[in-house]
C-alpha positions as CSV (number, residue, x, y, z in Angstrom):
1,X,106.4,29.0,91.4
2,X,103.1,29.0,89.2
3,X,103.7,25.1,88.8
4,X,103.4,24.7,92.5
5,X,107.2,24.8,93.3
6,X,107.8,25.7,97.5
7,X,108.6,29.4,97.7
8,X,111.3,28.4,100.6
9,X,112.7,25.6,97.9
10,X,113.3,28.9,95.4
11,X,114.8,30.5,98.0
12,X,117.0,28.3,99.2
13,X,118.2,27.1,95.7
14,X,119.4,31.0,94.7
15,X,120.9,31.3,97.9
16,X,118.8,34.3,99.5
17,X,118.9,35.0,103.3
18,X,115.2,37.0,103.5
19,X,111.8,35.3,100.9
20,X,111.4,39.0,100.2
21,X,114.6,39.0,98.5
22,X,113.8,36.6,96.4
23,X,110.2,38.1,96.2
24,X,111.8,40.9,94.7
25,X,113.1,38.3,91.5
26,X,109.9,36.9,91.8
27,X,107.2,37.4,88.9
28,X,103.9,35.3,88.0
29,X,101.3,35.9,85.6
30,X,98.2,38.1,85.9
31,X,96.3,35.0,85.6
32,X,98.1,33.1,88.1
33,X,97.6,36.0,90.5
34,X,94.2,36.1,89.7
35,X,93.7,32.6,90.3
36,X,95.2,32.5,93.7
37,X,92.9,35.3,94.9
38,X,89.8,33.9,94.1
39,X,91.0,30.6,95.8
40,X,91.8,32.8,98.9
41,X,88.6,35.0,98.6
42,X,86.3,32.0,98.2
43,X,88.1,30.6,101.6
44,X,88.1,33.5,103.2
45,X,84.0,34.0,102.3
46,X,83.6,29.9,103.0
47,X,84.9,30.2,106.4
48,X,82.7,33.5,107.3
49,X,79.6,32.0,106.4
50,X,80.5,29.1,108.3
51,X,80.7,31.1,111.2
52,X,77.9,32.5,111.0
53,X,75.9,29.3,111.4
């Protein structure tokens, strides 16, 4: 998953009904997660100050 792989495509391949199944098998480095919060914080802030204008 940290190499860009589809959640969905996981989850279908191990065969699990619900994502938070497989969520549950799911585990990704501290510097991954890191990563993908600043992405979504800088968005998150990008598209508030661009509102604000």
């Amino acid at each position: 998953m940290e190499d860009g792989v589809d959640p969905k495509f996981v989850q279908d391949q191990v065969g699990h009904r619900f994502a938070s199944t497989t969520a549950i098998y799911t585990g990704v480095s501290t510097d991954f997660l890191n990563t993908m919060m600043r992405k979504a914080l800088d968005r998150a802030f990008d598209h508030a100050e661009r509102e604000r204008r």
